[in-house]
Backbone bond lengths (Angstrom), bond angles and torsions (degrees), N, CA, C in turn:
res aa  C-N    CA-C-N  psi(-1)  N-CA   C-N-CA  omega(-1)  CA-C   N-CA-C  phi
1 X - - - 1.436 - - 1.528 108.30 -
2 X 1.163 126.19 130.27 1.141 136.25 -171.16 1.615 110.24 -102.65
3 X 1.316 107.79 137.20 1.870 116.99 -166.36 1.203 106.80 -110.09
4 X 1.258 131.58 120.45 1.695 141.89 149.02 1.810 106.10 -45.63
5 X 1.498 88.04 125.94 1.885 100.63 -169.71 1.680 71.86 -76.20
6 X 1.420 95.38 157.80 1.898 97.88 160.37 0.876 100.25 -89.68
7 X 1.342 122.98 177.99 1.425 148.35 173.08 1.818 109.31 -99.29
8 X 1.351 116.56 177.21 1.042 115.53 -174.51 1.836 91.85 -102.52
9 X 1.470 114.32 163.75 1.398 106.82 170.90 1.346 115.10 -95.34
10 X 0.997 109.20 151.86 1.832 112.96 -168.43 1.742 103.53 -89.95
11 X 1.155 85.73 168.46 1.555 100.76 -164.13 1.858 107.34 -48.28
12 X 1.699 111.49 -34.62 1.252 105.44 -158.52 1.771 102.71 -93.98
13 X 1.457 109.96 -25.67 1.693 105.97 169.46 1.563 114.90 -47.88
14 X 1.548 106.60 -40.02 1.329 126.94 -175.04 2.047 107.79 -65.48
15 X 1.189 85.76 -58.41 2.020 86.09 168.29 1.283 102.13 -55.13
16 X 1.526 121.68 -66.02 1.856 120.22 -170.35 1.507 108.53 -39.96
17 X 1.196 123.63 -48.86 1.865 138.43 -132.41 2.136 65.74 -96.22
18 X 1.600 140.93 -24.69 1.234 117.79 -161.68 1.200 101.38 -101.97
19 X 1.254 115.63 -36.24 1.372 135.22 -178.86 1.915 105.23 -55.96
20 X 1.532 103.60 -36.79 1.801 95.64 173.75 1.357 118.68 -75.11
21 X 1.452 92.00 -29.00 1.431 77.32 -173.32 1.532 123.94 -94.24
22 X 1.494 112.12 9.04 1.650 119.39 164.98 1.144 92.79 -75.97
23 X 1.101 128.36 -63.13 1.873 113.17 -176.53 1.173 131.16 -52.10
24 X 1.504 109.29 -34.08 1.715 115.27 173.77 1.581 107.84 -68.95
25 X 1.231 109.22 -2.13 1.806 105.34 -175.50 1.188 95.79 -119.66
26 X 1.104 136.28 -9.67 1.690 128.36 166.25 1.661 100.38 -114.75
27 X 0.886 151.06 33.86 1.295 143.41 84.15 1.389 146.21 -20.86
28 X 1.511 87.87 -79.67 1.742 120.88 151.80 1.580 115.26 -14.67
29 X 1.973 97.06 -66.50 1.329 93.11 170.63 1.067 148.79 -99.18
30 X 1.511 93.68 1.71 1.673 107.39 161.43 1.498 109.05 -71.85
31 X 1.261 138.25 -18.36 1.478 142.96 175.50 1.641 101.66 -63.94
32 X 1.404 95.58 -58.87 1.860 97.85 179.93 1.240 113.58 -66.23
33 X 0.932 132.66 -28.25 1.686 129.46 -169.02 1.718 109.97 -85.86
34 X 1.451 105.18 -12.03 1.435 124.69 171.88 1.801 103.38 -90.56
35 X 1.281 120.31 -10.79 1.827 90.80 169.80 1.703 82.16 -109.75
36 X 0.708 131.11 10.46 2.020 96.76 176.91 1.917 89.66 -123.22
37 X 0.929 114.30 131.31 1.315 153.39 150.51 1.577 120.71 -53.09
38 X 0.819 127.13 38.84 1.628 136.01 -164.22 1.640 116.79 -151.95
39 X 1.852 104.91 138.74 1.582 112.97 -170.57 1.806 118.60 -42.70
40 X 1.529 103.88 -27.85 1.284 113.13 177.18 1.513 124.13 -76.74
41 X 1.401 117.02 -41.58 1.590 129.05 156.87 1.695 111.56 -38.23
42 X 1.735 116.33 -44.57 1.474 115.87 -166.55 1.416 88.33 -76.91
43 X 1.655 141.09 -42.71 1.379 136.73 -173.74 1.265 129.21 -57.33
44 X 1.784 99.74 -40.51 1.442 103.26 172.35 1.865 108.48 -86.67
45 X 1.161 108.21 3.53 1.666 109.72 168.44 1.685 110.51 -71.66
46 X 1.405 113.80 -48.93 1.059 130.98 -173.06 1.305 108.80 -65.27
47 X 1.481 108.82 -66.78 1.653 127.48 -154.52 1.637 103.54 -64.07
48 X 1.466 112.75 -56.18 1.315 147.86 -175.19 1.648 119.35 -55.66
49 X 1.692 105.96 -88.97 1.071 134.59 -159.45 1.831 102.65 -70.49
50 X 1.334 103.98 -48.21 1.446 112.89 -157.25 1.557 99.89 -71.28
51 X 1.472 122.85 -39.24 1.313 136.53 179.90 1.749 111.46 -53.02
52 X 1.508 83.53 -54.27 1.857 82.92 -168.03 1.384 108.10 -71.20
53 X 1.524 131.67 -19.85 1.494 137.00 179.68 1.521 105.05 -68.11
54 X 1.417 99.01 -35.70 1.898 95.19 -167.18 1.229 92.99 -91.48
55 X 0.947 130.54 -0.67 1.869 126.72 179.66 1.177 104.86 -100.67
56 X 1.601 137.30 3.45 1.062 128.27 -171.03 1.319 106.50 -115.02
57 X 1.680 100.23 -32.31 1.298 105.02 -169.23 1.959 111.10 -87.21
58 X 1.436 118.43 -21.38 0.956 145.74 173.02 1.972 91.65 -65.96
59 X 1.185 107.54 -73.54 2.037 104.48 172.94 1.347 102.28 -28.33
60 X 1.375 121.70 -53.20 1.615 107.94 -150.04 1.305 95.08 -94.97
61 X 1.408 134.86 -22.05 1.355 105.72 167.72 1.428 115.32 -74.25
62 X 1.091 129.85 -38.89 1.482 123.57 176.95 1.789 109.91 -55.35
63 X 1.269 115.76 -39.54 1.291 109.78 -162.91 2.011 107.27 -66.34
64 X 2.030 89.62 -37.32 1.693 85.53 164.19 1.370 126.16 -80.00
65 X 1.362 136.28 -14.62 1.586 134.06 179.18 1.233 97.79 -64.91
66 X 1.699 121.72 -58.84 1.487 142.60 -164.02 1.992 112.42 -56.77
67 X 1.406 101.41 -9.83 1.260 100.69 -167.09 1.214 127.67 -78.81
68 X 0.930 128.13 123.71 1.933 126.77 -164.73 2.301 107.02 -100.61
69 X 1.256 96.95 117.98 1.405 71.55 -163.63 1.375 94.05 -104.04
């Protein structure tokens, strides 16, 4: 049986594959900050959650404008 060498991943799989996972972690904590009810839950909504979503989503558009094919 013959095996496909992989390839290396290119610069923009590498932005995409980073770009999910800032959102999957400001998700994440927008999920938690939704069962507790408390002044600190709304801070880390703000401070936390809201940052890493717009940083992710901000990555993946840059990583697709930026892309040279």
């Amino acid at each position: 049986m013959a095996t496909v060498p992989l390839l290396p991943s290119s610069l923009i799989e590498k932005r995409l594959r980073l770009a999910g996972v800032l959102v999957c972690l400001g998700l994440l904590v927008l999920l938690l900050t939704l069962i507790h009810i408390h002044p600190s839950a709304f801070v880390a909504f703000i401070l936390v959650a809201c940052p890493l979503v717009f940083a992710g989503i901000v990555l993946f558009l840059y990583s697709i404008v930026s892309h040279q094919a």
